[in-house]
C-alpha positions as CSV (number, residue, x, y, z in Angstrom):
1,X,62.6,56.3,-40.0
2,X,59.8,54.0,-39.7
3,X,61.2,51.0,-41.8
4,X,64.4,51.6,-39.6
5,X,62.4,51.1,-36.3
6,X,60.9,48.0,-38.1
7,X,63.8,46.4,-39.2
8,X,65.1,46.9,-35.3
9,X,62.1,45.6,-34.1
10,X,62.6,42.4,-35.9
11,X,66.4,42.1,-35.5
12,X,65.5,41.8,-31.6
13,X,62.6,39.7,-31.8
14,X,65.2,37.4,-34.0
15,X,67.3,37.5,-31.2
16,X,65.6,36.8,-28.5
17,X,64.3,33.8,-30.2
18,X,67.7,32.7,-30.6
19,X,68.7,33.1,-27.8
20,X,65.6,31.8,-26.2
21,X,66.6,28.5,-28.5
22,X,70.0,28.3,-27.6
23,X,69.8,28.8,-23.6
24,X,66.9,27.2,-21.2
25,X,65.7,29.8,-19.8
26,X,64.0,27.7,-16.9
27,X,67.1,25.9,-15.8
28,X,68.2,28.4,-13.7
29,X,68.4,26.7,-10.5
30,X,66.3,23.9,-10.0
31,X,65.9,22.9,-6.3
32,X,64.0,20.3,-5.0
33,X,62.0,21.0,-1.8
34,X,63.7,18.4,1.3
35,X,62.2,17.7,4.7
36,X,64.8,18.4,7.1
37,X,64.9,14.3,8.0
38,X,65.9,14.1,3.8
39,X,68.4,17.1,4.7
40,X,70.2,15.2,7.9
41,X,70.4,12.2,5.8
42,X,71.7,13.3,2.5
43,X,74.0,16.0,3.8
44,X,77.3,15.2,5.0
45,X,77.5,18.1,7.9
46,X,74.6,20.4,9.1
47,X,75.2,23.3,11.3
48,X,73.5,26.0,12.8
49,X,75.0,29.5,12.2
50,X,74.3,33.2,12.8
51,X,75.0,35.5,9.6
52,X,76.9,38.5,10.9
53,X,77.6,40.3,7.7
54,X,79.3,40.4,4.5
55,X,82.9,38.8,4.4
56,X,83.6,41.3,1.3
57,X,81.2,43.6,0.5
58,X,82.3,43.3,-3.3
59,X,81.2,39.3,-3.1
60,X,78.0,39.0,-1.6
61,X,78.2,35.3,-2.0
62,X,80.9,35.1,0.9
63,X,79.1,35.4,4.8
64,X,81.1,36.1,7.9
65,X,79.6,33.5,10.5
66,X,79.4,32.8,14.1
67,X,78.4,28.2,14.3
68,X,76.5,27.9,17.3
69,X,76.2,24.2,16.9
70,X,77.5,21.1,15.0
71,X,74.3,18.8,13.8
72,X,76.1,16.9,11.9
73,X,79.6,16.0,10.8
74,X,83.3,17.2,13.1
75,X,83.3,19.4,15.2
76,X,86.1,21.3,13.4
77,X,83.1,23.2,11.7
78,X,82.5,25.0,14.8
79,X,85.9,26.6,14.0
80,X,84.3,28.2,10.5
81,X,84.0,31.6,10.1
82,X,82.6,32.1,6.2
83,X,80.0,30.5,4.6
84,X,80.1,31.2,1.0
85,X,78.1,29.6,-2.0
86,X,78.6,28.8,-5.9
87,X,80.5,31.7,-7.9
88,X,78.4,34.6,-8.9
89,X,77.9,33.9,-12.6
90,X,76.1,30.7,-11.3
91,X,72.5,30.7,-10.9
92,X,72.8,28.8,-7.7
93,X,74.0,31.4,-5.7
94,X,72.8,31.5,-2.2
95,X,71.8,35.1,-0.9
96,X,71.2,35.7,2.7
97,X,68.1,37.8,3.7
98,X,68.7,41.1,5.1
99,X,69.2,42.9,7.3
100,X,71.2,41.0,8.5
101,X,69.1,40.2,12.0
102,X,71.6,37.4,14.0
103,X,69.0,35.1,13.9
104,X,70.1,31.3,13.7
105,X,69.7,29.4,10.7
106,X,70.0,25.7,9.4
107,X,73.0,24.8,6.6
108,X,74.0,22.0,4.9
109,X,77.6,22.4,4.1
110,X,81.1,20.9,2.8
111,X,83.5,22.5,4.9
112,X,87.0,23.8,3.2
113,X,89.5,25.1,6.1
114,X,87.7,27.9,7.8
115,X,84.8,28.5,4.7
116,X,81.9,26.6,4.7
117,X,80.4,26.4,1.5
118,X,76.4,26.3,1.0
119,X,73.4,25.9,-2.1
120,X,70.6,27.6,-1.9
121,X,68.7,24.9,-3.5
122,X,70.0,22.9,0.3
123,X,67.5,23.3,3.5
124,X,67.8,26.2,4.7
125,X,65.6,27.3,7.0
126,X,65.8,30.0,9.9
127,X,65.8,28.0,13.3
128,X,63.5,29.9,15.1
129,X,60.2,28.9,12.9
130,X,61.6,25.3,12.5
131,X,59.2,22.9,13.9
132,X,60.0,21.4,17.5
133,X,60.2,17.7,15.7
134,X,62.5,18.9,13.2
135,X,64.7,20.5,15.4
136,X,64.6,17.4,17.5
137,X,65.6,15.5,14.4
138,X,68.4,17.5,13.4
139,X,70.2,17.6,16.8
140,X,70.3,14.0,16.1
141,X,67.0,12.0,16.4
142,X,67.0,11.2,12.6
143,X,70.7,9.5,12.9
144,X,69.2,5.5,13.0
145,X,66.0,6.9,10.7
146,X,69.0,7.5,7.7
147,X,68.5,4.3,4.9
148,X,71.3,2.6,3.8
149,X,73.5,4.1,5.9
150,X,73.0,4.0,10.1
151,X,76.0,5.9,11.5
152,X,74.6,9.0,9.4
């Protein structure tokens, strides 16, 4: 019984090595931290949304929304009532703290109909605890602060 237990032993420690070789472990999602002047000028729209609840409850990556303002980009995201993210397998997938609290929150987005589609490795940040300059910036002050392009 106790070469059995051995041989298992080894088997997984095999494994895992092997796997370990064939699969970074580390790349999961690699983010890189933006200030939100980076996040006004690299995104293409910004809004800020409340997070009523689950769309499905069976695909937590899909948000039922209420935008409370356009940032940046047409207005026709004001219209948007999802906000979903990358496809659950992916280790990008944004999830939205809960309970689910109404409180407004900053998203980068590409809009597709009435879905607005998010990363978690985008700046997100609850609007609330956003600094006053920030704010300022995203409602439009960093617009002529955007390089290489000025009607950002």
């Amino acid at each position: 019984m106790k070469m059995e237990s051995a041989k298992l032993c080894k088997w997984l420690a095999a494994s895992f090595l092997l796997l370990a070789l064939l699969t970074d472990l580390t790349a999961a999602c690699n983010c890189n931290t933006t200030t939100a002047e980076d996040a006004y000028c690299s995104s293409p729209s910004l809004v800020k949304a409340r997070v009523l609840g689950y769309a499905n409850p069976k695909d937590k990556t899909l948000y039922n929304i209420e935008v409370t303002l356009v940032l940046k980009g047409p207005e026709t995201l004001k219209s948007a009532t999802q906000l979903g993210t990358e496809k659950k397998a992916s280790p990008c997938v944004y999830a939205h703290p809960t309970p689910f609290n109404k409180d407004e929150y900053v998203f980068p987005v590409t809009q597709e109909g009435k879905k607005l589609t998010t990363s978690p490795c985008s700046y997100i940040r609850r609007w609330r605890v956003t600094p006053r300059a920030d704010r300022s910036g995203l409602r439009g002050a960093f617009r002529g602060k955007c390089r290489g392009n000025p009607s950002r």
